[in-house]
FIKE-979503 format. One record per residue (C-alpha): residue number from 0; residue in one letter; x, y, z. Coordinates in Angstrom, 3 decimals, m for minus. Example, Ala and Ser with C-alpha at 12.3 -4.5 7.8 and 13.67 -1.06 7.14 Angstrom:
# FIKE-979503
+------+------+----------+----------+----------+
! resi ! resn !        X !        Y !        Z !
+------+------+----------+----------+----------+
!    0 !    a !   12.300 !   m4.500 !    7.800 !
!    1 !    s !   13.670 !   m1.060 !    7.140 !
+------+------+----------+----------+----------+
# end
This chain:
# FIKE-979503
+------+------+----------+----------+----------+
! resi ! resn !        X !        Y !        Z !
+------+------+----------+----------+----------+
!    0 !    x !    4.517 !   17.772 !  m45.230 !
!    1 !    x !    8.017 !   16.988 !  m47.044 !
!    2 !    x !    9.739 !   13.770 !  m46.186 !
!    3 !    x !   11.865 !   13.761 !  m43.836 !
!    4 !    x !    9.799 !   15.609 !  m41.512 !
!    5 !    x !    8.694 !   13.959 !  m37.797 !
!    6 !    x !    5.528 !   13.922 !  m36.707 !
!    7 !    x !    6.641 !   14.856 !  m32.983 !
!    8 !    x !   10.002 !   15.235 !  m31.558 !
!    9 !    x !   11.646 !   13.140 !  m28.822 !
!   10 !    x !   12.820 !   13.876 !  m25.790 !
!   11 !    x !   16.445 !   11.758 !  m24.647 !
!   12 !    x !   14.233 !    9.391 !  m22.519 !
!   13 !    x !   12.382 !    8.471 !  m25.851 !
!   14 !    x !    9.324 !   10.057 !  m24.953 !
!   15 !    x !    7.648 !   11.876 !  m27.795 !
!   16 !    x !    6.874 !   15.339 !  m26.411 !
!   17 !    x !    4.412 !   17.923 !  m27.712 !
!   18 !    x !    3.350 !   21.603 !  m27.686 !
!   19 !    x !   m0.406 !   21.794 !  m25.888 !
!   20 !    x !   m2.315 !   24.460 !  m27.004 !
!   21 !    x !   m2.715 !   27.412 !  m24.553 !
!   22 !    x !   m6.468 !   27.199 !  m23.593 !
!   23 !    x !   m6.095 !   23.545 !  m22.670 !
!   24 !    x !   m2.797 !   23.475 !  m20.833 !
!   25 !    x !   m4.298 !   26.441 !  m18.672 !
!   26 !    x !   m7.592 !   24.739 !  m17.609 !
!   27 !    x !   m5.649 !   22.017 !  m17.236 !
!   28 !    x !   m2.285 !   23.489 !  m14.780 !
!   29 !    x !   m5.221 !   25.640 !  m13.064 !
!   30 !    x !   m7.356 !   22.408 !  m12.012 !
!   31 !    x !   m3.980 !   20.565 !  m10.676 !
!   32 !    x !   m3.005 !   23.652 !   m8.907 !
!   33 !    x !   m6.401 !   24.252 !   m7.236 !
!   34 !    x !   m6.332 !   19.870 !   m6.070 !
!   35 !    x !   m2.391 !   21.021 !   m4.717 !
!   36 !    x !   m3.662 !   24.158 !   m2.295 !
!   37 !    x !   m6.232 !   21.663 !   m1.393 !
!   38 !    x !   m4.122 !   18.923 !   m0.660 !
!   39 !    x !   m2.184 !   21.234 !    1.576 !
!   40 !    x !   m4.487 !   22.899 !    3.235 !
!   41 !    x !   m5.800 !   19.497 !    4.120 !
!   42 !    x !   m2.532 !   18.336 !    5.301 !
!   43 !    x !   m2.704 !   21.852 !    7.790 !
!   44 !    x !   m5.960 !   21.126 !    8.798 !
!   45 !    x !   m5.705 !   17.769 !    9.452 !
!   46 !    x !   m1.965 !   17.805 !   10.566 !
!   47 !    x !   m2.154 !   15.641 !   14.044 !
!   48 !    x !   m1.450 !   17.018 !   17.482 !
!   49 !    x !    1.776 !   14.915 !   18.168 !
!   50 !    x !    1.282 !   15.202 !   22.160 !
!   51 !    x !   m2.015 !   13.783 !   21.544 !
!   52 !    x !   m0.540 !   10.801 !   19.465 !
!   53 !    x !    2.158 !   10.280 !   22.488 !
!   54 !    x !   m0.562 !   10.441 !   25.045 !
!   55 !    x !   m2.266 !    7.598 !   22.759 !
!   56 !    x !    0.512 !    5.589 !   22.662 !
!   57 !    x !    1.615 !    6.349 !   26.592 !
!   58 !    x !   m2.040 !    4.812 !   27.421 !
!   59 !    x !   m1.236 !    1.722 !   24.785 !
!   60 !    x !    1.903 !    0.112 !   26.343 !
!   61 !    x !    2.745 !   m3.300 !   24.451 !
!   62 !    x !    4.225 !   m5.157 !   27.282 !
!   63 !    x !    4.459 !   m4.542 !   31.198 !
!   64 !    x !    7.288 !   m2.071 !   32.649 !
!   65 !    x !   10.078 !   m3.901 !   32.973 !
!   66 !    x !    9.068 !   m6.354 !   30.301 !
!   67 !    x !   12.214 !   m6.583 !   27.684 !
!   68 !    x !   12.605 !   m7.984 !   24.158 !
!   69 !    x !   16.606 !   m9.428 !   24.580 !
!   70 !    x !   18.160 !  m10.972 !   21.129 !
!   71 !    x !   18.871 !  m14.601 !   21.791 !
!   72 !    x !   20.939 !  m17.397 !   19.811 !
!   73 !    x !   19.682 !  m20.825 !   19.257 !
!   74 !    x !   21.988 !  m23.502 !   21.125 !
!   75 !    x !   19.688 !  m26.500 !   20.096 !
!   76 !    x !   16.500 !  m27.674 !   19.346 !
!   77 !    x !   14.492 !  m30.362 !   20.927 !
!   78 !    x !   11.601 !  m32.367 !   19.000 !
!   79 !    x !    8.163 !  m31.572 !   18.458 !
!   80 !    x !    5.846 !  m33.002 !   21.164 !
!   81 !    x !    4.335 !  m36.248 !   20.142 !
!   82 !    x !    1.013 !  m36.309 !   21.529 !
!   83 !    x !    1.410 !  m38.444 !   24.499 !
!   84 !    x !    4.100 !  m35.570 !   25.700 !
!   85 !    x !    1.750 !  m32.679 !   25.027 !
!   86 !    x !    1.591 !  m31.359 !   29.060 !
!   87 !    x !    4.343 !  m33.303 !   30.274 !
!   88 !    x !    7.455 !  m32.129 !   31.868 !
!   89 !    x !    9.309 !  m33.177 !   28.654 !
!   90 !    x !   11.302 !  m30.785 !   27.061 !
!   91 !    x !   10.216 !  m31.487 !   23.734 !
!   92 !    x !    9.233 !  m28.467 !   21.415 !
!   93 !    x !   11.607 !  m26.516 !   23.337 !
!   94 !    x !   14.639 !  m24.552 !   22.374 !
!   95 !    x !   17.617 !  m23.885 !   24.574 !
!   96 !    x !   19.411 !  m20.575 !   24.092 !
!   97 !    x !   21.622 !  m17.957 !   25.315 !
!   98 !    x !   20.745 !  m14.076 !   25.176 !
!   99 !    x !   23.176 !  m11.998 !   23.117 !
!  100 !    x !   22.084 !   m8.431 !   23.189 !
!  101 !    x !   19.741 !   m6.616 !   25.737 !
!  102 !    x !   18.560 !   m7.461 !   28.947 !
!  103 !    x !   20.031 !  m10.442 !   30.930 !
!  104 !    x !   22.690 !  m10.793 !   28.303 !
!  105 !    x !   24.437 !  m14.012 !   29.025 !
!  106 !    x !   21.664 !  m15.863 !   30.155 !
!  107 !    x !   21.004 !  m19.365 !   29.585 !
!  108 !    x !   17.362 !  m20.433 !   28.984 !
!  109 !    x !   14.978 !  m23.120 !   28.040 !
!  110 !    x !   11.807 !  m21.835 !   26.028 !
!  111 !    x !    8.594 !  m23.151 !   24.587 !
!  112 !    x !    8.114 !  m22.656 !   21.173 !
!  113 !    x !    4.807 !  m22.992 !   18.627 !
!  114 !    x !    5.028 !  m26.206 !   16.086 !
!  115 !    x !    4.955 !  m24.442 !   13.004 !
!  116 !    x !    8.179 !  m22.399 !   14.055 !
!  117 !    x !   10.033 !  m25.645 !   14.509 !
!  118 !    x !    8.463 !  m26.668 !   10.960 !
!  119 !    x !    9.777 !  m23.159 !    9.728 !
!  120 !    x !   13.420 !  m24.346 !    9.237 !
!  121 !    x !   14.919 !  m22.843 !   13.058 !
!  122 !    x !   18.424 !  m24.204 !   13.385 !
!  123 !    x !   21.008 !  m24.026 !   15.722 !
!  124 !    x !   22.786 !  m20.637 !   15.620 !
!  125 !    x !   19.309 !  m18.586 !   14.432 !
!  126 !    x !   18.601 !  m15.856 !   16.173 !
!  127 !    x !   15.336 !  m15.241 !   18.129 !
!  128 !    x !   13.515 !  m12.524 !   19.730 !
!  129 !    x !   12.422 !  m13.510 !   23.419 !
!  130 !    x !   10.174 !  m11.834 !   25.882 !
!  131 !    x !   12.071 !  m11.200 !   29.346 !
!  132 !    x !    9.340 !  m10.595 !   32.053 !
!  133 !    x !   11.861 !   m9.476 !   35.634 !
!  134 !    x !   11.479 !  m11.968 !   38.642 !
!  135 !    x !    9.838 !  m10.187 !   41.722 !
!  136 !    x !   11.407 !  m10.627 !   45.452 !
!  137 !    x !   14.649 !  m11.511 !   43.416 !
!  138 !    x !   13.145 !  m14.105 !   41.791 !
!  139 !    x !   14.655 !  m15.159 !   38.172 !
!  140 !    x !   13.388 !  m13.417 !   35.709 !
!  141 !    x !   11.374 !  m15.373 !   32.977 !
!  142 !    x !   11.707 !  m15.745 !   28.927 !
!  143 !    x !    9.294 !  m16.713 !   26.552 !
!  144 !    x !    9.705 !  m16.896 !   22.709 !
!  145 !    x !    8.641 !  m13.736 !   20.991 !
!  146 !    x !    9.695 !  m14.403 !   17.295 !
!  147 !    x !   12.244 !  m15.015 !   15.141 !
!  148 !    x !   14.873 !  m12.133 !   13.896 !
!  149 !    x !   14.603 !  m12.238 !    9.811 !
!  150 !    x !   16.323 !   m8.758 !    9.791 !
!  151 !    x !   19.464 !  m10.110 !    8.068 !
!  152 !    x !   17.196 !  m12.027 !    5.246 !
!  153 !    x !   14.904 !   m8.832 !    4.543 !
!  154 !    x !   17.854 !   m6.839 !    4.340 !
!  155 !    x !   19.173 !   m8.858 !    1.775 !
!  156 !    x !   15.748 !   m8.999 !   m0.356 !
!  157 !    x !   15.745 !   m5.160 !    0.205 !
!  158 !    x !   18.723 !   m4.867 !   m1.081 !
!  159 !    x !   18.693 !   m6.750 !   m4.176 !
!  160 !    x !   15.145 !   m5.293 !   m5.269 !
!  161 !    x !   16.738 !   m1.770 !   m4.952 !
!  162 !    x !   19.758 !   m2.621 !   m6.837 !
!  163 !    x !   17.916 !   m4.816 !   m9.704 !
!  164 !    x !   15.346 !   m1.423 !  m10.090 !
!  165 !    x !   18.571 !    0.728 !  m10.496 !
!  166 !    x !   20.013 !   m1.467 !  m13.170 !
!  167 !    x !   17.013 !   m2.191 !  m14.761 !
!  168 !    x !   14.744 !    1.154 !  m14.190 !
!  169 !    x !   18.304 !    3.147 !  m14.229 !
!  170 !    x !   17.352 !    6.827 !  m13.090 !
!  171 !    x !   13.308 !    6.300 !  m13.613 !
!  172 !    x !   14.026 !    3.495 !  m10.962 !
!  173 !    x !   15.610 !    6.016 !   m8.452 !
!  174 !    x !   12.963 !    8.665 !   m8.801 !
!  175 !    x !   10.449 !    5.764 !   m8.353 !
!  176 !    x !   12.183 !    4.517 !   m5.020 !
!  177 !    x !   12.295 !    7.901 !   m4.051 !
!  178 !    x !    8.579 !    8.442 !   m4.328 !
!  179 !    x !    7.976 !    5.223 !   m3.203 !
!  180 !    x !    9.713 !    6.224 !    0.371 !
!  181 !    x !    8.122 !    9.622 !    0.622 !
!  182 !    x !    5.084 !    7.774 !    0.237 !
!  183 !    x !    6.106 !    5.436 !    3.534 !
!  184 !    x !    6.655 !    8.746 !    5.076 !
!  185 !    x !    3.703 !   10.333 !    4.467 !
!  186 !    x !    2.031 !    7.241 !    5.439 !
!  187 !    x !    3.465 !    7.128 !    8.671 !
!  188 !    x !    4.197 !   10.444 !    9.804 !
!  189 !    x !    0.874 !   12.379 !    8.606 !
!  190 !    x !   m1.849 !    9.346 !    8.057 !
!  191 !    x !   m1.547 !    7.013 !   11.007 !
!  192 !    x !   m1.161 !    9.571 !   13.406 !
!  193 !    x !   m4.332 !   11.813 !   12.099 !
!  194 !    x !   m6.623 !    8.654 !   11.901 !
!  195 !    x !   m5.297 !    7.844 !   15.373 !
!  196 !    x !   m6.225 !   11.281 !   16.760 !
!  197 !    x !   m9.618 !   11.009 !   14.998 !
!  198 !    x !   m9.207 !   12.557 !   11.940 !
!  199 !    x !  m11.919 !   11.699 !    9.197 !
!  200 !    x !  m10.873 !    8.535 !    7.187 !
!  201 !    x !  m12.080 !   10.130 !    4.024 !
!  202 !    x !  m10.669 !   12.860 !    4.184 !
!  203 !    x !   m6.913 !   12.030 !    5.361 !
!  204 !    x !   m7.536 !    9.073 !    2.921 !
!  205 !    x !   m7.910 !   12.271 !    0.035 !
!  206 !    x !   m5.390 !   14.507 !    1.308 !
!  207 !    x !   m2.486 !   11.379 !    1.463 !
!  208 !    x !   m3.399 !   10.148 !   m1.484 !
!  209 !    x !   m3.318 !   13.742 !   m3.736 !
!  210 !    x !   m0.127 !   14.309 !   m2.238 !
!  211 !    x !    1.408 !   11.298 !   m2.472 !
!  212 !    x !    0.670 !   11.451 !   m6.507 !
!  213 !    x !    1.510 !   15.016 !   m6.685 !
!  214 !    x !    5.188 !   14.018 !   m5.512 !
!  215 !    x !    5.693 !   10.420 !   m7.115 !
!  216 !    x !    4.211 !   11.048 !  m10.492 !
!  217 !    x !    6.366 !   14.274 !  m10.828 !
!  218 !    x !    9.062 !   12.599 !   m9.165 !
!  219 !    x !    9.130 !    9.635 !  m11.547 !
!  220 !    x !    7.646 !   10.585 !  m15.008 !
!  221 !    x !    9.068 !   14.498 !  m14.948 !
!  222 !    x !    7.147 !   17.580 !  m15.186 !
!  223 !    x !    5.372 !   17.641 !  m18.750 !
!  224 !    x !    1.886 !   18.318 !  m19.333 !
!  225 !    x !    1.414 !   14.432 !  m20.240 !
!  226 !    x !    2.403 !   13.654 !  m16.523 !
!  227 !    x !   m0.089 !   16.283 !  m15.635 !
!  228 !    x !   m2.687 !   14.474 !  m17.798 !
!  229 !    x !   m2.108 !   11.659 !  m15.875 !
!  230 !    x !   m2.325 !   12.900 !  m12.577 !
!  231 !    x !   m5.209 !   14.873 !  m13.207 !
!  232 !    x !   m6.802 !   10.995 !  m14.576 !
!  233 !    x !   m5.433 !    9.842 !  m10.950 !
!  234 !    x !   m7.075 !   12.067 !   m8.891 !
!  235 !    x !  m10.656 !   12.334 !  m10.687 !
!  236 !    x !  m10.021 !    8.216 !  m10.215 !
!  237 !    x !   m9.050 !    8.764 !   m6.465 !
!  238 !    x !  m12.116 !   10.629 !   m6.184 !
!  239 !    x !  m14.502 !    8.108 !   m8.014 !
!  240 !    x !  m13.159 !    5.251 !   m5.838 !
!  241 !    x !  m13.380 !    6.897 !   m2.864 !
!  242 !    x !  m17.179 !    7.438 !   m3.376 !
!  243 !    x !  m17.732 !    4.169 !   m4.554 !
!  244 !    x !  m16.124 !    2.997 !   m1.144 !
!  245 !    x !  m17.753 !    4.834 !    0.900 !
!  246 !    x !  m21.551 !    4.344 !   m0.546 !
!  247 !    x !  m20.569 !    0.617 !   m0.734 !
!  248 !    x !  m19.271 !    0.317 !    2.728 !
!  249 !    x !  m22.846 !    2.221 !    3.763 !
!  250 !    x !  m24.993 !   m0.559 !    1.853 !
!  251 !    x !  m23.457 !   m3.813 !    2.968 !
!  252 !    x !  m23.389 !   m2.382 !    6.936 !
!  253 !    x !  m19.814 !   m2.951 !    6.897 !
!  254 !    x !  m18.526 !   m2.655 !   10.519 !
!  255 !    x !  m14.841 !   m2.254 !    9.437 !
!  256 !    x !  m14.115 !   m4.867 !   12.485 !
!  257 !    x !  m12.806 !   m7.878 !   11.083 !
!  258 !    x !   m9.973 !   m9.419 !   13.190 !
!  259 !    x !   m8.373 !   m9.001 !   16.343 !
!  260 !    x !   m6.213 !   m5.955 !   15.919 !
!  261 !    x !   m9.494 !   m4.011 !   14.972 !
!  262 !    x !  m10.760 !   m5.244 !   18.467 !
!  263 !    x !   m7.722 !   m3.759 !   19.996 !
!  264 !    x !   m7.896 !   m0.525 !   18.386 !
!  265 !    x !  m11.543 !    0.077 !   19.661 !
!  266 !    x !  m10.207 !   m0.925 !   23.091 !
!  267 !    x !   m7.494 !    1.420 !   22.791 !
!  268 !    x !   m8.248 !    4.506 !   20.515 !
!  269 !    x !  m12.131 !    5.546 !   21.208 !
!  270 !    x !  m12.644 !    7.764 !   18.318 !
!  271 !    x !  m11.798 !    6.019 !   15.538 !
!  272 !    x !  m14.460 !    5.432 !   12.621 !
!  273 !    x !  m14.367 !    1.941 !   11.676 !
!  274 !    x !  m16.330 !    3.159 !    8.567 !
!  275 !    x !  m14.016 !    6.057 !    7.383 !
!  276 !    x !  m10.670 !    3.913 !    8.427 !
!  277 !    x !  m11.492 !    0.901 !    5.826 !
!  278 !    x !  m12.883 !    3.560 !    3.318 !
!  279 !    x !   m9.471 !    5.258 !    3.481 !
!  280 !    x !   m7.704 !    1.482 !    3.312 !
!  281 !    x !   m9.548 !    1.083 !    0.205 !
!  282 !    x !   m8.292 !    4.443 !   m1.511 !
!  283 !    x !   m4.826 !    3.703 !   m0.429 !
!  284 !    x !   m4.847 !    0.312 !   m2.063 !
!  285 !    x !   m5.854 !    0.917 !   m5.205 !
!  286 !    x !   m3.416 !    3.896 !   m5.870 !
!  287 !    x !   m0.728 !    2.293 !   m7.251 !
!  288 !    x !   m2.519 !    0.235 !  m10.148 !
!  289 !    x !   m4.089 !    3.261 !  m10.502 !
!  290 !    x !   m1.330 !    5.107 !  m11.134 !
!  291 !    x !   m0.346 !    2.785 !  m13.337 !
!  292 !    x !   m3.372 !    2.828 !  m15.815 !
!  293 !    x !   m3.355 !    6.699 !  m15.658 !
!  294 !    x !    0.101 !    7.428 !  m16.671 !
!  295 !    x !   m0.209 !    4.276 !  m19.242 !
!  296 !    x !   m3.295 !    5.521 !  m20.618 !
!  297 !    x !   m1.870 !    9.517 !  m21.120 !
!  298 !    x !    0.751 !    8.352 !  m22.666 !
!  299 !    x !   m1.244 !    6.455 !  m25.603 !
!  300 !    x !   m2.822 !    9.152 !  m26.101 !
!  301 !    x !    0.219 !   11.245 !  m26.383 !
!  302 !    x !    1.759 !    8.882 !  m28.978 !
!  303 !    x !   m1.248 !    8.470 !  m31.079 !
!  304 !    x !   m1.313 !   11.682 !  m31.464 !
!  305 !    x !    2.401 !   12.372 !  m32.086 !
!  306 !    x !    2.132 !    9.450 !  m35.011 !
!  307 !    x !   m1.377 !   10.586 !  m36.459 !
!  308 !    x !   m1.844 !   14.591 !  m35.884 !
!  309 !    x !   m4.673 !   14.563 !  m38.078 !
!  310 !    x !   m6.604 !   12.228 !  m36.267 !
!  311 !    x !   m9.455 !   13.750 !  m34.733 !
!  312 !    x !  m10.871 !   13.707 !  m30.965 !
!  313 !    x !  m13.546 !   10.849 !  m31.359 !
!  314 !    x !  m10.920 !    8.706 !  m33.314 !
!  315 !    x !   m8.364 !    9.630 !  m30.749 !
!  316 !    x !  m10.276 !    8.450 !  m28.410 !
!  317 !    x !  m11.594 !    5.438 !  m29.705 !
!  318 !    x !   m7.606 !    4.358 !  m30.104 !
!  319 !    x !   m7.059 !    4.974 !  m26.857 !
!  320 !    x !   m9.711 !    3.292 !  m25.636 !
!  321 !    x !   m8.788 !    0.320 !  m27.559 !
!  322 !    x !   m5.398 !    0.072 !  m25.235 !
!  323 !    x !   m7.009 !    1.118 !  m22.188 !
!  324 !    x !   m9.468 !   m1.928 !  m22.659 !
!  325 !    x !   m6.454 !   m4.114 !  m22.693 !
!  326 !    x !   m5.092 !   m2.745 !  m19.844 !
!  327 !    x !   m8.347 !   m3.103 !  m17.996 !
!  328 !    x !   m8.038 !   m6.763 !  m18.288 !
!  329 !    x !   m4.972 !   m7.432 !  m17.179 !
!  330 !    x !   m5.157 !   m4.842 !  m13.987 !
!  331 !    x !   m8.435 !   m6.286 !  m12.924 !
!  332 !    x !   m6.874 !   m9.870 !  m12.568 !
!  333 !    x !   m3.568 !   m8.209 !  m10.547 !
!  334 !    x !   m5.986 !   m6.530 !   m7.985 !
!  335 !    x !   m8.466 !   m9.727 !   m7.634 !
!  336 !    x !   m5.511 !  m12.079 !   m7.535 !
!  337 !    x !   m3.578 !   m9.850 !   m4.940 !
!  338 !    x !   m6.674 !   m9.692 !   m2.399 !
!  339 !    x !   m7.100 !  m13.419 !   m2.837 !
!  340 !    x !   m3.656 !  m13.599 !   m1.823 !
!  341 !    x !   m3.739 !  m11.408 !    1.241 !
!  342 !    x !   m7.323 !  m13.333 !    2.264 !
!  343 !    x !   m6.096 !  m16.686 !    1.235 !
!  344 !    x !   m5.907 !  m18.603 !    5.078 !
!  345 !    x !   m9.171 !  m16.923 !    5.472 !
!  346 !    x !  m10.813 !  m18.536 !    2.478 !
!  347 !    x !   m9.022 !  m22.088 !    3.564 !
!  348 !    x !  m11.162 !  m22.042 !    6.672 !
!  349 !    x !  m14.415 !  m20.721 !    5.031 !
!  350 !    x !  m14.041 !  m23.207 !    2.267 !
!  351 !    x !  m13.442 !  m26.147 !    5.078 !
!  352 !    x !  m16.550 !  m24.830 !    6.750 !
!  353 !    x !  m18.416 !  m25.637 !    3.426 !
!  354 !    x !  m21.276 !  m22.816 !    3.804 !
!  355 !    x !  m23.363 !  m21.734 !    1.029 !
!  356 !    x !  m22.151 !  m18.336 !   m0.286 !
!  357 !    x !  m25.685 !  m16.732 !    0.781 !
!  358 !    x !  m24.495 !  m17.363 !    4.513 !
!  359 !    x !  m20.880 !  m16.641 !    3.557 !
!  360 !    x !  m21.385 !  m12.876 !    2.463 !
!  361 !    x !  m22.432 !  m12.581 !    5.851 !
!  362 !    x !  m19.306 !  m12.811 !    7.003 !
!  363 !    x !  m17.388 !   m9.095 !    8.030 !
!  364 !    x !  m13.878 !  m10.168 !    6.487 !
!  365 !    x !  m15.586 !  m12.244 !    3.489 !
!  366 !    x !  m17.511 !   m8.830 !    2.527 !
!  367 !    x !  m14.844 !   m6.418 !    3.273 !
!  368 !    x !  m12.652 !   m8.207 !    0.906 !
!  369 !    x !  m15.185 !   m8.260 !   m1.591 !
!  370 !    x !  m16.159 !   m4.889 !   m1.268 !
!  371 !    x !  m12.843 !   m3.602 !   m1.307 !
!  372 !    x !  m11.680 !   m5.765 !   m4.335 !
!  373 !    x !  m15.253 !   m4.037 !   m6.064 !
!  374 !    x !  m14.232 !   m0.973 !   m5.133 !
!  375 !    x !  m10.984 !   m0.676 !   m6.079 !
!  376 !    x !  m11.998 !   m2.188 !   m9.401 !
!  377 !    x !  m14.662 !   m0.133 !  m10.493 !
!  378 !    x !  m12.890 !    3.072 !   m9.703 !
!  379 !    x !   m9.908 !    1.591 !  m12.172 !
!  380 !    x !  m12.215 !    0.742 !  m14.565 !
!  381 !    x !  m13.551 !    4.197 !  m15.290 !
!  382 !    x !  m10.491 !    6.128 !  m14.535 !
!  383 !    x !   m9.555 !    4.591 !  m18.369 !
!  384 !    x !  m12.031 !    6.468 !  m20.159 !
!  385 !    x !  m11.646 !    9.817 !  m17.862 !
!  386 !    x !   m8.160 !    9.838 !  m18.303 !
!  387 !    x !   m8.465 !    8.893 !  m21.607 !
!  388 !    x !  m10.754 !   11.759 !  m22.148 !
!  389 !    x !   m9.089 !   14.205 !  m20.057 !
!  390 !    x !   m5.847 !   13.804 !  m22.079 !
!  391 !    x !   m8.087 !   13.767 !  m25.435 !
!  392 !    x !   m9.345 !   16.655 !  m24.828 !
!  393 !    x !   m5.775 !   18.346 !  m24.005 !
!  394 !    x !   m4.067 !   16.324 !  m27.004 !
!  395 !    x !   m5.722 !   17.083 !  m29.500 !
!  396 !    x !   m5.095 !   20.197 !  m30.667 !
!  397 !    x !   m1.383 !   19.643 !  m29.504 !
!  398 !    x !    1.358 !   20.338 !  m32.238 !
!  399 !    x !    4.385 !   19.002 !  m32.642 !
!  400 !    x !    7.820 !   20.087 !  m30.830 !
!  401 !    x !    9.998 !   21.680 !  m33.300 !
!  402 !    x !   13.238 !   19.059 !  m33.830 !
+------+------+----------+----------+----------+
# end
């Protein structure tokens, strides 16, 4: 090979590109075709009547008719309650305001309010959400505090994560946001309202998640056959951690009731599996780290064997291996340390309880943390070396691009 001469050329994102041989780019394109009819026909099949998810929500009403949500601005703020005016006719803890948008607009009122919103940082001129319930026989009608409005601050946070992606990410950050809110849609639009109408967890769990990669791998990493390594590594993952969910959800006897809203839901919307709904919660957390290791690990792969073209499969895979186990570390700790996060006013009050962990695990929100953290982790764990084989095994008798 005369000097001068590159082992692989380089596309202008600095990605080093090269030419799959024919047998395994077809095997390859033919298994992610096959997963896309699937993933389609799912959607068809599992598509959700939408007069069945009105009538759900007709028979779910939030409030009472007639009940409003007005927009109210704080006037002033009276003190907490000490505790020899808890029950008195003081007006301590209490808020007076005057409604700004909505119902009864104009209105003056006085309204309770919890302690720890008055510890939040409320201040006169804040906005607030209150609850307007109509007076009967022309009666007043009555507020209560609802919330507080934090649209103008989440804006704000929205808006400066979108624009730091765009200067940092550039045009890889605008395909990512892009995916990111066609996978919001497909969230809302196709899997709430098919697990509502009783579609099988699993299944819409599958279908979402295949065609949510499909779209935001594509979307943000370009079609190449290294992007359709790693989505082929994403969905045999998908597939491994959805198993693994579901067989450990079976052992531990894992109602999938752990709080209040899942008491509501079984109230509300009689066939819904508790068992297929946090199987498919499980799958749907894990897919973005493991999108992450997938496209991380094809792409080692891709540029070991763009630098070393003589390097054969076993050694290419060792190498690869030898980043994915780094990789593995690090992920493991962001998925633990997020679900510890999410659980973390849980674990206060099981920690002040001070049970042994025998009696703990016996808990339904101690285990379903657990389980899902366990899940989620073992299905990242061997996506690495099924990725990393999958894109051996296409790699490696890849030649380079001409220049």
């Amino acid at each position: 090979m005369g000097a001068g001469h590159s082992h692989g050329s380089h596309r202008a994102g600095g990605e080093t590109d090269l030419a799959v041989a024919r047998g395994p780019r077809l095997v390859l394109l033919t298994a992610l075709v096959m997963a896309g009819i699937a993933a389609v026909v799912g959607v068809l099949l599992l598509w959700p009547d939408g007069a069945e998810v009105d009538r759900i929500a007709e028979d779910a009403p939030f409030a009472a008719p007639g009940v409003t949500f007005p927009t109210a601005e704080v006037d002033s703020i009276h003190a907490p309650c000490t505790a020899a005016e808890v029950g008195s006719d003081s007006d301590c803890g209490r808020i007076e305001v005057t409604v700004r948008d909505g119902a009864g607009r104009g209105d003056r009122a006085t309204v309770q309010i919890p302690p720890q919103v008055l510890d939040s940082g409320l201040t006169p001129g804040d906005h607030v959400r209150l609850q307007r319930t109509p007076g009967g026989a022309g009666a007043d009608p009555a507020y209560s505090y609802f919330g507080t409005e934090r649209t103008g601050p989440l804006l704000v946070l929205l808006l400066v994560f979108v624009g730091l992606v765009l200067v940092v990410a550039r045009w890889r950050g605008l395909f990512a946001l892009v995916g990111l809110a066609f996978s919001g849609v497909v969230i809302w639009r196709f899997v709430l309202p098919a697990l509502l109408t009783g579609g099988s967890g699993v299944a819409v769990g599958l279908t979402a998640a295949a065609l949510i990669m499909f779209v935001v791998l594509f979307t943000t990493h370009g079609f190449s056959m290294r992007t359709s390594t790693a989505l082929a590594g994403t969905l045999v993952g998908v597939l491994v951690t959805t198993g693994i969910g579901v067989l450990a959800t079976s052992a531990t006897r894992l109602t999938g009731v752990a709080d209040e809203q899942a008491g509501i839901l079984s109230s509300l919307v009689g066939d819904l599996s508790f068992h297929e709904l946090f199987a498919c919660a499980v799958l749907i957390a894990g897919l973005g780290v493991l999108n992450d290791v997938t496209i991380t690990q094809a792409s080692s792969v891709w540029e070991l064997r763009a630098a070393s073209p003589a390097m054969g499969r076993r050694e290419l895979f060792a190498s690869g291996m030898r980043i994915g186990r780094d990789h593995i570390a690090s992920t493991i700790y962001t998925i633990v340390f997020a679900y510890a996060g999410t659980a973390l006013a849980v674990l206060l009050i099981l920690r002040l309880y001070g049970l042994p962990w025998d009696v703990l695990l016996t808990t339904e929100d101690i285990t379903q943390e657990i389980v899902r953290t366990l899940a989620s982790s073992i299905g990242l764990v061997l996506a690495v070396p099924l990725t990393t084989a999958i894109a051996t095994l296409v790699v490696a008798g890849a030649e380079p691009l001409p220049e």
